[in-house]
C-alpha positions as CSV (number, residue, x, y, z in Angstrom):
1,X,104.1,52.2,134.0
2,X,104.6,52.8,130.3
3,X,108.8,53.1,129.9
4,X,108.8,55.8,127.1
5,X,106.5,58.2,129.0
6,X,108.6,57.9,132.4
7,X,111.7,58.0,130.3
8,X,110.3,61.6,128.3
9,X,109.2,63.2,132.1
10,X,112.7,62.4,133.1
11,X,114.5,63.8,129.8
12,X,112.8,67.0,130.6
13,X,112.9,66.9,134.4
14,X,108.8,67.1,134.4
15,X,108.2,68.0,138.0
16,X,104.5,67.1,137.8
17,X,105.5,63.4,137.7
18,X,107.4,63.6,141.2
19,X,105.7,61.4,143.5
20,X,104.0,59.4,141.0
21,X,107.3,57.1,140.4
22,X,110.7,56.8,141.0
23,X,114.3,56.7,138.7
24,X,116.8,53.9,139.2
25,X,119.9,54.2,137.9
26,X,122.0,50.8,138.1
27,X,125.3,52.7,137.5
28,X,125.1,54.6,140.3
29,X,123.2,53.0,142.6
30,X,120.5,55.9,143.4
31,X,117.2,56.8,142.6
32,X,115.9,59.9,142.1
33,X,112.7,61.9,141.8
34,X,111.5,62.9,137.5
35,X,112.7,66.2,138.0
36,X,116.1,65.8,139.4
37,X,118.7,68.1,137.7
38,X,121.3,65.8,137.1
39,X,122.1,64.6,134.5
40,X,119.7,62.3,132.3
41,X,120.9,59.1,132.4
42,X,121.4,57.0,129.5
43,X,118.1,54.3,128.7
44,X,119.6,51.0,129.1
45,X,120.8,52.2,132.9
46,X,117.3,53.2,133.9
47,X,114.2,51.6,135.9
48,X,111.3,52.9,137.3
49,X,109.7,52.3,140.3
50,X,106.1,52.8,141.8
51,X,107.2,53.7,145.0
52,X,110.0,54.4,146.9
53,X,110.2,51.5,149.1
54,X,109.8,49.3,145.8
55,X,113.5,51.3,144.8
56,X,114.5,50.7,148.3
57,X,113.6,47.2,148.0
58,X,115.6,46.7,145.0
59,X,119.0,48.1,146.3
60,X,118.9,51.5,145.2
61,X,119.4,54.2,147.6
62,X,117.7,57.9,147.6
63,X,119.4,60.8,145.8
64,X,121.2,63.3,148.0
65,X,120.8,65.9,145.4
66,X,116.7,65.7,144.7
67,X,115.8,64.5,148.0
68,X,113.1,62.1,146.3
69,X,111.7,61.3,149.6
70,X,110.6,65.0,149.9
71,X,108.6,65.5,146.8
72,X,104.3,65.5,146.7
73,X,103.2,62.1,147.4
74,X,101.5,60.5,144.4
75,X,97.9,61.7,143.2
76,X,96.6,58.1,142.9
77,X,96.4,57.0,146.7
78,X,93.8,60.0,147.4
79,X,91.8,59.3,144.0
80,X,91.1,55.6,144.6
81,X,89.2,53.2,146.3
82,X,90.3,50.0,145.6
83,X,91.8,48.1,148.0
84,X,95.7,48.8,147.6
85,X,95.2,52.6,147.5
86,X,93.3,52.2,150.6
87,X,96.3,50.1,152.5
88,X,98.1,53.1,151.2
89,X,96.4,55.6,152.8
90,X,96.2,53.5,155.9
91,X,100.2,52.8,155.7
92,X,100.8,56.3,155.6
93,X,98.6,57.2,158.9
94,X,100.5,55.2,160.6
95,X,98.7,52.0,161.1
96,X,101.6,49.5,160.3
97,X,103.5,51.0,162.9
98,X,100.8,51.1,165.8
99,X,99.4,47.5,165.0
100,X,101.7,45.8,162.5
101,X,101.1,44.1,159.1
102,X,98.1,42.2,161.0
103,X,96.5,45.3,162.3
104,X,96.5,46.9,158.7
105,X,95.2,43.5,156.9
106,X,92.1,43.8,159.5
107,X,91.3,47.4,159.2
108,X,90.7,45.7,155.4
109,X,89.0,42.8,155.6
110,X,91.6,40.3,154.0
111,X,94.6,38.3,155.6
112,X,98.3,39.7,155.9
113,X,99.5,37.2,153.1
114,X,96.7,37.7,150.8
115,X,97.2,41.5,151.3
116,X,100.9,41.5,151.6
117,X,100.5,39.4,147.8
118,X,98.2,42.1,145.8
119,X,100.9,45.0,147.3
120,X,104.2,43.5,146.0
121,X,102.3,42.7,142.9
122,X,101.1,46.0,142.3
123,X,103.9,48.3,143.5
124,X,107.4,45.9,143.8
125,X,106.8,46.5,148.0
126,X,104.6,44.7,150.7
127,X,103.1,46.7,153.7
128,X,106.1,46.2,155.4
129,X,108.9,48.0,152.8
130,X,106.5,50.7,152.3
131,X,106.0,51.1,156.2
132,X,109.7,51.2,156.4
133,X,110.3,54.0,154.0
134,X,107.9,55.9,155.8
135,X,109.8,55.3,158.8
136,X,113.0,56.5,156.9
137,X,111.4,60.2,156.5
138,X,110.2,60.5,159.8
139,X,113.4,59.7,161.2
140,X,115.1,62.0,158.6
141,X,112.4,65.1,159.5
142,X,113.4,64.7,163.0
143,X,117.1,65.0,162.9
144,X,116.8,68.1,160.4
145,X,114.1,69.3,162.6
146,X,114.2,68.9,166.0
147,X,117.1,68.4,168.8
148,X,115.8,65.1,170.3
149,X,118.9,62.2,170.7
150,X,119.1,59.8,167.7
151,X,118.4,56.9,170.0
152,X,114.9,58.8,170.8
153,X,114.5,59.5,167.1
154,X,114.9,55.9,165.9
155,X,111.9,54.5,168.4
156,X,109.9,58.3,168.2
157,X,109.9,57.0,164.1
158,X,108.7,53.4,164.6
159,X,111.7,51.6,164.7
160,X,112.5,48.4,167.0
161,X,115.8,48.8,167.4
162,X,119.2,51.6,167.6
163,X,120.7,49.0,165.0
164,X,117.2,48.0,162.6
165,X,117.6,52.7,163.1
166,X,121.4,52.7,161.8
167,X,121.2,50.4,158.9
168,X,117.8,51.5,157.3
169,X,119.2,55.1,157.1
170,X,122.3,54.1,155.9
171,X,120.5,51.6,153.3
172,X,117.9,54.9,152.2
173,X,120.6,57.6,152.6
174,X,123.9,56.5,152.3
175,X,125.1,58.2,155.3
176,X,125.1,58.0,159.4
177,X,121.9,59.1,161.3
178,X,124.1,62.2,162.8
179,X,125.3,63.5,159.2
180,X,121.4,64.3,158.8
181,X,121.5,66.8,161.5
182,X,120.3,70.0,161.1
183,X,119.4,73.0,163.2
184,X,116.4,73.1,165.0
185,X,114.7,75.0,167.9
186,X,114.2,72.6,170.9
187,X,110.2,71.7,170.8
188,X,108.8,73.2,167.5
189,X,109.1,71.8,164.3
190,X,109.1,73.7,160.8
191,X,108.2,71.4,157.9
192,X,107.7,72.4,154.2
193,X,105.1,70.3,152.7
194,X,105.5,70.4,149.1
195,X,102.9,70.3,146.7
196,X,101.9,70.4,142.9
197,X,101.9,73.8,140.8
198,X,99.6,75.3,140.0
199,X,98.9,75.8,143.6
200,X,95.7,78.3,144.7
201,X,97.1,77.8,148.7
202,X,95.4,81.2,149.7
203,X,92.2,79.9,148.2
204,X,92.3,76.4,150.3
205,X,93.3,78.5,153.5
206,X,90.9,80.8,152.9
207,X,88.3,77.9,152.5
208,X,89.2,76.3,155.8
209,X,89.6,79.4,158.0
210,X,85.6,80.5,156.9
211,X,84.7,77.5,158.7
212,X,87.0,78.0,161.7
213,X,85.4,76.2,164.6
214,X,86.2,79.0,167.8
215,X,88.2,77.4,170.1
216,X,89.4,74.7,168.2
217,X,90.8,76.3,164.5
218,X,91.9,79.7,164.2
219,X,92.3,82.0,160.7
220,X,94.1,85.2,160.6
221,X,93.6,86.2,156.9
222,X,97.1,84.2,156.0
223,X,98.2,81.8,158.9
224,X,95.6,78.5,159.7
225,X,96.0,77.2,162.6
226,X,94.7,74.0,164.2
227,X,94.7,71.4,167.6
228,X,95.1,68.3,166.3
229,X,94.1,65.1,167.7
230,X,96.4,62.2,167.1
231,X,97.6,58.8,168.2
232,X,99.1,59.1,171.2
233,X,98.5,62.8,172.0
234,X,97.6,66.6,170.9
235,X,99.6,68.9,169.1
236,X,99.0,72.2,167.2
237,X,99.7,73.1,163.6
238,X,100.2,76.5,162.4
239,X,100.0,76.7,158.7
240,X,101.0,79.7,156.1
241,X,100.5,78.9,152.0
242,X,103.2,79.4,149.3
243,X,103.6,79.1,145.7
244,X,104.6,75.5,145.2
245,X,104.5,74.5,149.4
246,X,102.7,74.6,152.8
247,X,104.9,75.7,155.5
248,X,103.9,73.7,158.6
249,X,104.9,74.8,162.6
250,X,104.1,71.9,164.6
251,X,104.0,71.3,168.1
252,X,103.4,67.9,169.4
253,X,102.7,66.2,172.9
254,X,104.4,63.2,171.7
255,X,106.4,63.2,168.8
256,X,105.5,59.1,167.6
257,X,102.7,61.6,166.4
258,X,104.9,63.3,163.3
259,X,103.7,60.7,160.5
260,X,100.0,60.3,161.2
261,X,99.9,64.4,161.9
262,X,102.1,65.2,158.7
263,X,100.1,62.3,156.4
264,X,96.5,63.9,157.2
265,X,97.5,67.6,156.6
266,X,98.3,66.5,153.3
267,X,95.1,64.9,153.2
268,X,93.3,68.2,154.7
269,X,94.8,70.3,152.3
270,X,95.1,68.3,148.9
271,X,98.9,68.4,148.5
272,X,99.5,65.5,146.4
273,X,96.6,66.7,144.0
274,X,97.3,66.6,140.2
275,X,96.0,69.9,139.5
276,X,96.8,70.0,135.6
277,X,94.8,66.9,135.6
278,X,92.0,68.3,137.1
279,X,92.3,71.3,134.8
280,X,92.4,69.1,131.6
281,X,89.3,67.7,132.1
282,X,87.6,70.5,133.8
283,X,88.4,73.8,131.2
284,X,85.8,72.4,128.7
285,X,83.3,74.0,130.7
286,X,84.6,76.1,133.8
287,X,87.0,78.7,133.4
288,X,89.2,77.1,135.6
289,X,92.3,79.6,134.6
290,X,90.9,82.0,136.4
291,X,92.1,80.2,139.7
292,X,94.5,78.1,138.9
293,X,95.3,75.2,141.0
294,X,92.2,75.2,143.0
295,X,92.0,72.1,145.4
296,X,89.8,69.8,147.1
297,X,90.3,70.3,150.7
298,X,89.8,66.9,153.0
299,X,89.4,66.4,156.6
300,X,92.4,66.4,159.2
301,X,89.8,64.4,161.5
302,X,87.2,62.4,159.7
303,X,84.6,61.6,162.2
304,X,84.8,65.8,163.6
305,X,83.7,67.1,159.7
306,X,81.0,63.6,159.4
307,X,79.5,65.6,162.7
308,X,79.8,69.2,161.3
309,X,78.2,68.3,158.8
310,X,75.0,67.2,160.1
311,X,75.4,70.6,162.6
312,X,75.7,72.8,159.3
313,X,72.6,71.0,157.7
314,X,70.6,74.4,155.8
315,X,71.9,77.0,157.7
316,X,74.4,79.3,156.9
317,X,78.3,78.6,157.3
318,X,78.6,81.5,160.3
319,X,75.7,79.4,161.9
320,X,77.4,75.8,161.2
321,X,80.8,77.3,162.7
322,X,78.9,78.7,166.3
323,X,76.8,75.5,166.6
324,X,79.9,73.3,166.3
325,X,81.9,76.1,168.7
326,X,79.0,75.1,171.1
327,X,80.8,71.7,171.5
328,X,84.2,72.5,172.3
329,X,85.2,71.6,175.8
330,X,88.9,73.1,176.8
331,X,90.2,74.1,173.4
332,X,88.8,69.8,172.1
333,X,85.8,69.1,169.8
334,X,84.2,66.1,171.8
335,X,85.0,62.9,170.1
336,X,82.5,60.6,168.9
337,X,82.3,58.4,171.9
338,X,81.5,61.4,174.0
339,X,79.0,63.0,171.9
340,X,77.0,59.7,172.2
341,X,76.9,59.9,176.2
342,X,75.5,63.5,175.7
343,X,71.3,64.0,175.9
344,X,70.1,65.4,172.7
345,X,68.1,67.6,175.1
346,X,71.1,69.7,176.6
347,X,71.7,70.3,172.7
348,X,71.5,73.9,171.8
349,X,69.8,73.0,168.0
350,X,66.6,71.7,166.6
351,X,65.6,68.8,168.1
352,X,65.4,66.7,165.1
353,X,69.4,67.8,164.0
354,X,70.3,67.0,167.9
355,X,68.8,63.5,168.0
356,X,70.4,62.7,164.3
357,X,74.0,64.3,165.6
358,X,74.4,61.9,168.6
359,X,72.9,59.0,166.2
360,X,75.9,59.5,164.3
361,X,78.1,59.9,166.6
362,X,77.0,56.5,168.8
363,X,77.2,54.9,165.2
364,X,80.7,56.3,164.7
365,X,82.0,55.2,168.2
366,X,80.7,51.5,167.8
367,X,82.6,50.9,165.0
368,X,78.8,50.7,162.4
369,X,80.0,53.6,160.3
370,X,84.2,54.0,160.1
371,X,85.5,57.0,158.2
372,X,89.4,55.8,158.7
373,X,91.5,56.7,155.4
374,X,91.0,53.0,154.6
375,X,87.4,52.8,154.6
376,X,85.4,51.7,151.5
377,X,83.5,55.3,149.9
378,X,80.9,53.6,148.7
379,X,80.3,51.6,152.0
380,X,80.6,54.5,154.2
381,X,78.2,56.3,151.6
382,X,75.5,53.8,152.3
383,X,75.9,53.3,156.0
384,X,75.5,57.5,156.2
385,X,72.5,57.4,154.3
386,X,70.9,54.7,156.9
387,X,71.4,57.1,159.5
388,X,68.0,59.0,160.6
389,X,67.8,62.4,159.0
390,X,70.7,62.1,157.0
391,X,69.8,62.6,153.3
392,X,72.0,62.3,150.1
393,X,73.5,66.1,150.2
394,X,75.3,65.4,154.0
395,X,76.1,62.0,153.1
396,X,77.7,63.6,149.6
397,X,79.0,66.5,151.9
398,X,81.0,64.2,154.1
399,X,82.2,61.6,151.1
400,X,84.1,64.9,149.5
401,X,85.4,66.4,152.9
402,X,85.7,63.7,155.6
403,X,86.9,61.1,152.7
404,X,88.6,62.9,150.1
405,X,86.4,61.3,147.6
406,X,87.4,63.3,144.3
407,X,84.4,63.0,142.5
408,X,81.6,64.0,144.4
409,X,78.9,66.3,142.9
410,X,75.9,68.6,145.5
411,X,73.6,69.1,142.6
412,X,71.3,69.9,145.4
413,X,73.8,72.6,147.2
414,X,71.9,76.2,146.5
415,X,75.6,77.8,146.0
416,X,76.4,75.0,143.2
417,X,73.0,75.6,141.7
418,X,73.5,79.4,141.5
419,X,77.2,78.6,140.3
420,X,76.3,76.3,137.8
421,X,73.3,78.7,136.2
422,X,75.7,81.6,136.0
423,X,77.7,79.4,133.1
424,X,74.7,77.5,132.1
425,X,75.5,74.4,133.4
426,X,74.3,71.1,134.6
427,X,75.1,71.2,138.6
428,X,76.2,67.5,138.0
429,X,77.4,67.8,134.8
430,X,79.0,64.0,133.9
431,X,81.5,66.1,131.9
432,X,82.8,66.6,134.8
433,X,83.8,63.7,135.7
434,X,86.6,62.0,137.2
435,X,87.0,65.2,139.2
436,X,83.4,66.5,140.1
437,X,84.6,67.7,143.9
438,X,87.2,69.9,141.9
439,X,84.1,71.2,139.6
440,X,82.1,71.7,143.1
441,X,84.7,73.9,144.0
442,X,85.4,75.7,141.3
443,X,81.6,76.7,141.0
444,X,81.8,77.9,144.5
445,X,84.7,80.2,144.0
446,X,84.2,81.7,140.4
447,X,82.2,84.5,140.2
448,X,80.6,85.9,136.4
């Protein structure tokens, strides 16, 4: 991180840096998102951080005032594929938490100290800081937002212990557990998900809800609504687009659940997107003003969208969204595991798109194909592609939505090849490039 240009977002409280670092002020003892209003403070007080478990780590405690752990998430974790940004994405599912610093360093191929190493390198914090941070906000979202005891809040977060509970929150916030209290209604929690402006959230709900699978999803014209499948049990997520935020109504079977489920609806609806990024590089050729904000949507469950997918394989999006309605069983779209004990016979599809769905499902549920936020793209890509009648625009199609892979081009999609002619463009136009699932997007949405 280059000083001057963190130093110049924070002398004009730039909220598009929020999430992609962190303020430290050693006079004070607090760190604090770009855009906080206080204040700037003077040069030779300042440091930045990567991350706020690397401030954490340090001895600075978050700012009461700009509630840094509550800003968008930073862009970088969702754009690459290395293996850090992976562990990343990983942390933030959850997977520290279910299987420790081991159980993370497997999902990746490489041993906890060699992993643990390249993290503190890179971002001042190993697995286990960054883990604990985490931990900090879910605890912190459950007092303001639900009436459960502290003591259940500590261990519902991830935490070993009513003490490790007390003195990380008092570390991170300054303050007792029970001064973080807020009012709630007993089993429902409301959560504002904030994300980067521009924002086109009526566009990305809108998106999602014409592909609604019955039973399963459910779109209104403003409210999206979804089961989801997590962890250690179901929940439901009801979700309603504003200007700069996603409010979120969540109801969950078992509330351990609240960081995987609120980690992969940001993933499913591109909330820690860069959007002026996207629109710097993509307004040479697309006139991207005209929606400003557009995002990327992702997957909430990776290995559902892999099968939809294959189910929506040339046929229209009203025939993709009954075929895949076929499948649900009580209000669930089978898992992977369960579509492989099915006969491709009792299918109701062509034969050839049956035998190539439970193909990828067995593949899927064996562990020869994983689609896991920390998989490799370029892996996963491949091991698609080996799949029998799986071709390059499905494997493409499930790298962009099941992944989150930001630059992903269909040149073979009919509605990006109709797109593209109407500006006189190449469909995979390298131009386009760091951000080609933005430019697929785009090219579906803008009309002449």
């Amino acid at each position: 991180m280059d000083f001057e240009t963190c130093y110049r977002a924070v002398s004009s409280r730039d909220a598009r840096f929020d999430g992609w670092f962190y303020t430290a002020v050693r006079t004070t003892g607090i760190y604090c998102r770009p855009s906080c209003p206080a204040i700037t403070p003077k040069r030779r007080n300042v440091e930045f951080h990567p991350t706020a478990a690397a401030a954490q780590a340090a001895g600075f405690r978050a700012c009461k005032r700009c509630r840094p752990d509550a800003s968008p998430g930073s862009p970088e974790w969702n754009t690459r594929s290395d293996l850090v940004a992976r562990a990343m994405r990983l942390i933030t599912d959850g997977v520290v938490d279910r299987e420790g610093v081991s159980g993370l360093a497997a999902h990746l191929g490489y041993t906890p100290r060699h992993l643990t190493r390249l993290m503190t390198q890179e971002l001042g914090a190993g697995p286990l800081a960054i883990a604990r941070a985490h931990r900090a906000q879910t605890a912190r979202t459950l007092l303001e937002n639900t009436t459960m005891p502290a003591a259940d809040v500590a261990f519902a977060a991830g935490f070993g212990s009513i003490r490790q509970f007390n003195d990380t929150m008092r570390a991170v916030y300054a303050t007792a557990p029970q001064q973080l209290r807020g009012c709630a209604e007993p089993g429902v929690l409301s959560l504002r998900l904030p994300a980067r402006v521009p924002f086109a959230g009526d566009r990305l709900l809108e998106f999602l809800g014409m592909r609604a699978i019955p039973g399963v999803e459910q779109w209104d014209g403003t409210t999206f609504s979804r089961v989801l499948r997590l962890p250690n049990g179901t929940g439901q997520a009801s979700i309603r687009a504003q200007a700069d935020h996603c409010q979120v109504t969540l109801h969950l079977d078992d509330v351990r659940d609240l960081a995987p489920a609120v980690s992969r609806l940001r993933r499913m609806l591109d909330l820690d997107a860069d959007p002026v990024a996207v629109a710097e590089t993509l307004a040479a050729t697309l006139p991207v003003q005209r929606i400003p904000g557009l995002r990327s949507p992702s997957a909430f469950d990776p290995e559902e969208t892999a099968i939809r997918a294959v189910l929506g394989q040339q046929i229209s999006v009203a025939a993709a969204r009954t075929a895949a309605g076929r499948l649900v069983q009580d209000g669930q779209f089978p898992t992977s595991a369960e579509l492989a004990a099915l006969d491709p016979q009792t299918l109701r599809m062509p034969r050839r798109r049956a035998h190539t769905v439970i193909e990828l499902a067995a593949r899927l549920a064996e562990g020869r194909i994983t689609l896991d936020p920390g998989c490799d793209w370029d892996e996963a890509y491949l091991a698609l592609l080996d799949v029998p009648g799986i071709g390059p625009w499905t494997a493409s199609y499930i790298r962009m939505r099941a992944l989150g892979d930001p630059d992903v081009a269909l040149p073979g999609d009919l509605g990006i090849v109709r797109g593209a002619a109407r500006f006189g463009l190449d469909p995979d136009d390298p131009r386009w490039k760091p951000w080609r699932s933005y430019a697929m997007h785009y090219l579906w949405n803008l009309e002449d």
